[in-house]
C-alpha positions as CSV (number, residue, x, y, z in Angstrom):
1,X,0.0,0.0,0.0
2,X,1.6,3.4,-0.8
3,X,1.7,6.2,1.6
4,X,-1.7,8.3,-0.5
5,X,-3.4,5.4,-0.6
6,X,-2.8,4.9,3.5
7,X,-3.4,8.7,4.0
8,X,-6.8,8.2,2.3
9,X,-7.9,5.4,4.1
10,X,-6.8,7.2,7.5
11,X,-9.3,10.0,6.1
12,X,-12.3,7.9,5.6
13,X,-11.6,5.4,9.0
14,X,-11.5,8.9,10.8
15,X,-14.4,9.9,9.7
16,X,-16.6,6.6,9.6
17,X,-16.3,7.0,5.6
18,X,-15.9,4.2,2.9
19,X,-13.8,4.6,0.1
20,X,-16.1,5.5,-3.4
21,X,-13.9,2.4,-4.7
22,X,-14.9,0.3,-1.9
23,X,-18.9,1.2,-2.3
24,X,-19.9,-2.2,-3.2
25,X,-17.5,-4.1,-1.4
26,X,-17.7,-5.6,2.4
27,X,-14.3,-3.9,3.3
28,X,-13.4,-2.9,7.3
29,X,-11.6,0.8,6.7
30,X,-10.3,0.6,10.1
31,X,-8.7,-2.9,9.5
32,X,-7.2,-2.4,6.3
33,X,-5.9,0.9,8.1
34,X,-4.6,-0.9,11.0
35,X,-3.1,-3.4,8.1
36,X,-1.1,-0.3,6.0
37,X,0.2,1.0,9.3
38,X,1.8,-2.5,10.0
39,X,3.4,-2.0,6.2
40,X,5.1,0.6,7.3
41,X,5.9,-0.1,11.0
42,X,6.4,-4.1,11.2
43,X,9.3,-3.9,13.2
44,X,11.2,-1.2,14.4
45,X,13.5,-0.7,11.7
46,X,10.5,-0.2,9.2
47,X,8.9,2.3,12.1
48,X,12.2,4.3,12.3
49,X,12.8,4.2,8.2
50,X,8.8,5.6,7.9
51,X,8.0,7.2,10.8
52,X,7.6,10.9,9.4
53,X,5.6,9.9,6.5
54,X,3.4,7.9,9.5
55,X,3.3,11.1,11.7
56,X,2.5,13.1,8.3
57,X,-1.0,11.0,7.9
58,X,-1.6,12.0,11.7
59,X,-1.3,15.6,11.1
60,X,-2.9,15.7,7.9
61,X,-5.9,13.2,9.7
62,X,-6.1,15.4,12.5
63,X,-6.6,18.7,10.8
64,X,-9.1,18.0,8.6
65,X,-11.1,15.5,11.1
66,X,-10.9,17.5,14.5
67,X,-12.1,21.1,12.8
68,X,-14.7,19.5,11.9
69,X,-15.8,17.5,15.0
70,X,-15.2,20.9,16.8
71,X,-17.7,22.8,14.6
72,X,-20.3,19.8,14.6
73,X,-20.4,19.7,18.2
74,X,-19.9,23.7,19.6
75,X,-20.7,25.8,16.0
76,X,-24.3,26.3,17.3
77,X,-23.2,28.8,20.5
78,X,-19.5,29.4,19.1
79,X,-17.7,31.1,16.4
80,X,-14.7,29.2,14.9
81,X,-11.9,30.5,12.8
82,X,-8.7,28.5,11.8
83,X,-5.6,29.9,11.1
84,X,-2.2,29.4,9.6
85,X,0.8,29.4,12.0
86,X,1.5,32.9,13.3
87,X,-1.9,34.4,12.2
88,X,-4.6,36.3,13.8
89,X,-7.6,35.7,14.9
90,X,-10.0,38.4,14.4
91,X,-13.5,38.4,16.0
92,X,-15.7,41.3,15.5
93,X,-17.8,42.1,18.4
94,X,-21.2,44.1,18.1
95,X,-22.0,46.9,19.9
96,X,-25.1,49.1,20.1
97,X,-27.4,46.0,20.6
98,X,-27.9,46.4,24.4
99,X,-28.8,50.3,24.2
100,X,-31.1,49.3,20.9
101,X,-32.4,46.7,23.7
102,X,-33.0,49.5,26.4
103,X,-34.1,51.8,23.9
104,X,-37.1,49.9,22.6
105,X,-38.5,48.9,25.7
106,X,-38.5,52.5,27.1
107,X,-40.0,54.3,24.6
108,X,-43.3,55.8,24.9
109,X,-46.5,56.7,22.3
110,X,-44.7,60.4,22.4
111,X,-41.3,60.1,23.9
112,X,-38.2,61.2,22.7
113,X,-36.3,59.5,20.4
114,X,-32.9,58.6,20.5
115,X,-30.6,58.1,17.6
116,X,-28.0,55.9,17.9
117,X,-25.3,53.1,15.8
118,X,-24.8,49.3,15.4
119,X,-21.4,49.6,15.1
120,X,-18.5,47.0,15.8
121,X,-15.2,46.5,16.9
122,X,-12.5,43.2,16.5
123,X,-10.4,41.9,19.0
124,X,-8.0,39.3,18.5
125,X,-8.3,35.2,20.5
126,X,-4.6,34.9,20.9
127,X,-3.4,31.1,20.7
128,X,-1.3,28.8,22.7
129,X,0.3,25.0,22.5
130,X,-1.6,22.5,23.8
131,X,-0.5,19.1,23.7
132,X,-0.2,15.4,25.0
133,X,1.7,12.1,24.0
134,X,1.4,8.5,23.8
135,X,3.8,5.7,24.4
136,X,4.6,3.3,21.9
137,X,5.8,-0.1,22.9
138,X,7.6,-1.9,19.9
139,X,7.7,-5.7,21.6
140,X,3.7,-5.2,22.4
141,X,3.3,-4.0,18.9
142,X,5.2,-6.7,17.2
143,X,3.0,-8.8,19.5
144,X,0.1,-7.3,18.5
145,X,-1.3,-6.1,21.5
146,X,-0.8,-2.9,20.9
147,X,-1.0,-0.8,17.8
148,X,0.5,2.5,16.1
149,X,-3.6,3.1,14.6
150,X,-5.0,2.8,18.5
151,X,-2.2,5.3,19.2
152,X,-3.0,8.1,16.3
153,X,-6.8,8.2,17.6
154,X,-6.0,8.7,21.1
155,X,-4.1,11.3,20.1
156,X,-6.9,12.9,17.4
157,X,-9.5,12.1,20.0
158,X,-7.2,13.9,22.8
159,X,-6.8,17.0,20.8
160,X,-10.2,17.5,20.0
161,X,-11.2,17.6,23.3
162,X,-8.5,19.6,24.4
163,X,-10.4,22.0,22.9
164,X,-14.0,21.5,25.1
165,X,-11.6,21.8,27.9
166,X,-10.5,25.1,26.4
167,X,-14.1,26.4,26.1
168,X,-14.7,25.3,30.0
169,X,-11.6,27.1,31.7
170,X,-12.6,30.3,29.5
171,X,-16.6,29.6,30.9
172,X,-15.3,28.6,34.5
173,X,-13.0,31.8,34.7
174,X,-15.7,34.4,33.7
175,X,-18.2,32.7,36.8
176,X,-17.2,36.0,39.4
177,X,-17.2,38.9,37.0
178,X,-18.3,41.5,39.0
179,X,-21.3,43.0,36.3
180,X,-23.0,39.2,35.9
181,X,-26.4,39.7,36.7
182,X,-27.9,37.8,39.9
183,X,-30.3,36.6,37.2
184,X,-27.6,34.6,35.3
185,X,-26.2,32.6,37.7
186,X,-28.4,29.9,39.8
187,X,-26.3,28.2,43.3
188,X,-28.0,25.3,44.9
189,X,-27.3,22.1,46.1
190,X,-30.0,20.2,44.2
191,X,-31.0,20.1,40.3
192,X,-34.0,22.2,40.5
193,X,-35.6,22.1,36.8
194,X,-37.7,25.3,37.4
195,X,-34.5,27.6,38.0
196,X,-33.1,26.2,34.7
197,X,-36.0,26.4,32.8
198,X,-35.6,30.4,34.2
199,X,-32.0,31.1,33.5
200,X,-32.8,29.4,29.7
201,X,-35.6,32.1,29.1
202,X,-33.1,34.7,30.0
203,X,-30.9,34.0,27.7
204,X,-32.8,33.2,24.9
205,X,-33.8,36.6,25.0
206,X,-30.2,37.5,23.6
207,X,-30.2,34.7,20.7
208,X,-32.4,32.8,18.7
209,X,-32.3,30.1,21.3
210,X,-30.2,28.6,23.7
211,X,-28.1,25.2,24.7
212,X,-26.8,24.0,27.5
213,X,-23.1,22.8,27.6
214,X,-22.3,20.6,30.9
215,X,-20.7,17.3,31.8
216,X,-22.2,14.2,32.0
217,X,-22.0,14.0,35.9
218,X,-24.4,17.4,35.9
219,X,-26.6,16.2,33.3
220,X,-27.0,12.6,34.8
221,X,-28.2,14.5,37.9
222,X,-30.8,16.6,36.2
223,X,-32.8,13.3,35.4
224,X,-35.8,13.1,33.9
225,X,-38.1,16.7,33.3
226,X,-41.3,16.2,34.8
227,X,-44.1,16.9,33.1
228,X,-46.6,16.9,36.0
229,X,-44.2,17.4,39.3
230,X,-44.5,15.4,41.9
231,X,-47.5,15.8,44.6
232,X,-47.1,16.8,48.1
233,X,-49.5,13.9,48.5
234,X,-51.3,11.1,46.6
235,X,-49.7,8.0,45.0
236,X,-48.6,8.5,41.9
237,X,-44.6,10.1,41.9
238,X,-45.5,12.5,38.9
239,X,-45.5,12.2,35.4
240,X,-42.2,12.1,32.9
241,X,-41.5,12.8,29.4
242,X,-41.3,9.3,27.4
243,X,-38.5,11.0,25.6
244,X,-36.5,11.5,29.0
245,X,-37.1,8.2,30.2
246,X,-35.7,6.4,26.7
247,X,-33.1,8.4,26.3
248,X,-32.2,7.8,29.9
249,X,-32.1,4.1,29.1
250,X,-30.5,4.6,25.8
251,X,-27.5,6.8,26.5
252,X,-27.5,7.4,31.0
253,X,-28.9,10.7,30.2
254,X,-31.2,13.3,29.2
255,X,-30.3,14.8,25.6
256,X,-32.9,17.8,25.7
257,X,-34.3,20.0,28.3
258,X,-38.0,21.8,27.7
259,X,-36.5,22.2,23.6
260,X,-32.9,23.5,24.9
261,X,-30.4,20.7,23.1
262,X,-27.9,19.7,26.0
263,X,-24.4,19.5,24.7
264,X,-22.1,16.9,26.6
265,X,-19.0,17.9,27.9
266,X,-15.9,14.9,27.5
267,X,-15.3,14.1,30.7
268,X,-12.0,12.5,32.3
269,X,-9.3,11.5,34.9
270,X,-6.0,13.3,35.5
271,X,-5.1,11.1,38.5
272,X,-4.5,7.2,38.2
273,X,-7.1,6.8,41.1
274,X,-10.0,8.3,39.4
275,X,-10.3,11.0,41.7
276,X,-10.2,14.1,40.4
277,X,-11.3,15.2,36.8
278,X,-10.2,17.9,34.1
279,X,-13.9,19.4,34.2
280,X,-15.4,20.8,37.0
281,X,-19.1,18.8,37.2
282,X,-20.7,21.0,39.4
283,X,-21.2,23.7,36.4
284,X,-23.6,23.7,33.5
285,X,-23.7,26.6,31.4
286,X,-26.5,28.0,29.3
287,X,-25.7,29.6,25.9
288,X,-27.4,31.5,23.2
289,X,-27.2,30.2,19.8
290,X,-27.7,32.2,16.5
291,X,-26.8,36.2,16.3
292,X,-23.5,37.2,17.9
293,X,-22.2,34.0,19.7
294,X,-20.6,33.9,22.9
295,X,-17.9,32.0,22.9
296,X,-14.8,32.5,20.1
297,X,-12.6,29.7,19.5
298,X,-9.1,29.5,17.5
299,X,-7.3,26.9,15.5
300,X,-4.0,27.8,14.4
301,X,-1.7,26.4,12.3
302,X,-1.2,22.6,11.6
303,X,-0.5,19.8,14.3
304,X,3.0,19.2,15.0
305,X,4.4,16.2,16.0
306,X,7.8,14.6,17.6
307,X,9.0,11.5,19.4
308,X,11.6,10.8,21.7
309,X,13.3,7.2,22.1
310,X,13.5,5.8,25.7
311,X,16.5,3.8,26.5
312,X,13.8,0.2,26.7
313,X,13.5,1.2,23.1
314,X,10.0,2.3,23.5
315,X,8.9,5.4,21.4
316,X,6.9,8.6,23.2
317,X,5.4,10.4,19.8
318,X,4.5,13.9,21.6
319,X,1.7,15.9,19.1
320,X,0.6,19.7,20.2
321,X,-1.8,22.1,18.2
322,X,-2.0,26.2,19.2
323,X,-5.7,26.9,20.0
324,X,-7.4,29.2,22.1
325,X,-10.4,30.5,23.5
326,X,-12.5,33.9,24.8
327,X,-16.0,34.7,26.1
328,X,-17.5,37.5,25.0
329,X,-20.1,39.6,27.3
330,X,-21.5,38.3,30.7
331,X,-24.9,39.6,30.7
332,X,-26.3,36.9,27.4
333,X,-25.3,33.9,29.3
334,X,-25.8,31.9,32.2
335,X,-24.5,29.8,34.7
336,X,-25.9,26.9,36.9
337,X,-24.1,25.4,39.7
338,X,-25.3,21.9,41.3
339,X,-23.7,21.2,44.6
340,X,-25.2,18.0,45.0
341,X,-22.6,16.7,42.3
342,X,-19.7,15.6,43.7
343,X,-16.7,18.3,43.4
344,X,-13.8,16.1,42.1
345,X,-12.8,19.1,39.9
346,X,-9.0,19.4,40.6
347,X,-7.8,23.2,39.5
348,X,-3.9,23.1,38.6
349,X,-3.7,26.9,38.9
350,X,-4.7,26.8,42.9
351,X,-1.5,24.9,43.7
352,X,0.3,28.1,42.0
């Protein structure tokens, strides 16, 4: 198999894609993937004679596959703009919406009108590396218990939700900005469906909907919406949403909220104990979607990727992309905050 024809088939097993060539024909794309890469990297001299055209099909899988993951998944509530390397990012931000708001609802049958612009002004979402790395074991390859194709998706899938991670610190780091209005943020120490249902109505005022964007620890704990709540007294424990309940037995959790889609956050473990996770679960966060979106994300320039050789001949490949993230104004948006969840959120900054 020649390198295209591997880079190709790297594309489509990506992407969940069949070759047009392959249309008609029973044929495993991830297999016949998994058998070019061991082409190239049978032993360790082959790995060491191909490894940068091997590390060339990872960066060219990567950035065309995790773009387009990112925009499938956050394009509804954020604006995304790739770049090459050492670009800008420029976002324009509107202004003159919130005085058109304030405007409209003061005037009166003969007030005084007030003239005023929608203008803009652009900022820039500066970038930085963020990265990770996998080990490659060459005696567990060779025994086939390991393999470089199982290493190239950690890695894609890493990246990609390097960038959800990204979009949370920027949400979690806005959560005491001293002009958020009381009515955007909700604290309590249960999942309380009416107080959600509240902070979505205010911010669908600012968009042509909303979504919320929250982990699966904080969405497992919202349960089921209840259509009819449940009575002080009688015996029947309220009426649910057939919807809720199947999707619940489907996927573990709810998928929509009174018509606000509910957009999963990746969850995971830093610590070998599985004690203490990269997003905070406690938080959900409730975004507008359509008109000027809140959050701004940044893709720059291609993937890059290295190795290093250990001295038990075992290969760390390293691969790092430059993205970055901002949140625009604090008074579109909302924040909810569950207490109930356990807080295994570990913060690297507060051991500064």
């Amino acid at each position: 198999m020649t390198i295209n024809e591997l880079k190709k088939i790297a594309l489509h097993a990506a992407k969940g894609t069949v070759p047009a060539e392959f249309a008609n024909q029973e044929v495993d794309v991830n297999a016949a993937f998994v058998d070019g890469l061991k082409e190239l990297a049978g032993s360790v001299n082959q790995f060491m004679k191909n490894r940068y055209d091997i590390y060339e099909i990872l960066i060219e899988t990567v950035d065309q596959v995790m773009p387009k993951k990112v925009i499938d998944t956050l394009g509804m509530f954020a604006d995304i703009q790739q770049v090459g390397q050492n670009q800008k990012a420029i976002f324009k931000k509107k202004v003159g919406k919130a005085r058109a708001r304030q405007f409209l609802t003061q005037v009166g049958l003969s007030g005084v009108y007030e003239t005023f612009r929608l203008d803009s002004t652009t900022f820039e979402v500066a970038a930085h590396a963020v990265g990770g790395g996998a080990t490659v074991d060459f005696e567990r390859v060779l025994d086939g218990a390991e393999s470089l194709a199982e290493v190239m998706e950690v890695i894609t899938e890493g990246l990609t939700d390097a960038v959800f991670v990204e979009v949370h610190k920027a949400l979690r780091a806005a959560i005491n900005a001293q002009d958020r209005p009381a009515a955007n943020k909700v604290t309590v120490s249960s999942f309380e469906a009416d107080k959600m249902a509240k902070l979505v109505s205010v911010v669908r005022a600012y968009g042509q909907g909303a979504v919320i964007f929250a982990c699966p620890e904080f969405i497992a704990d919202m349960g089921p919406d209840a259509i009819v709540p449940v009575p002080t007294s009688g015996n029947y424990g309220g009426v649910y949403s057939p919807a809720d309940i199947e999707a619940i037995h489907n996927n573990g959790y709810i998928n929509i909220f009174r018509g606000t889609p509910i957009v999963q956050i990746p969850q995971s473990f830093i610590d070998e104990n599985n004690a203490k996770t990269w997003i905070d679960p406690q938080y959900a966060y409730v975004l507008p979607t359509g008109n000027d979106k809140v959050v701004k994300i940044v893709l720059e320039g291609a993937t890059q990727v290295k190795d290093h050789e250990n001295k038990d001949n075992s290969m760390e490949v390293f691969a790092w992309k430059k993205m970055g993230c901002a949140i625009l104004t604090n008074y579109n948006w909302g924040i909810y905050r569950n207490t109930h969840v356990a807080d295994t959120y570990y913060n690297p900054y507060e051991n500064l």
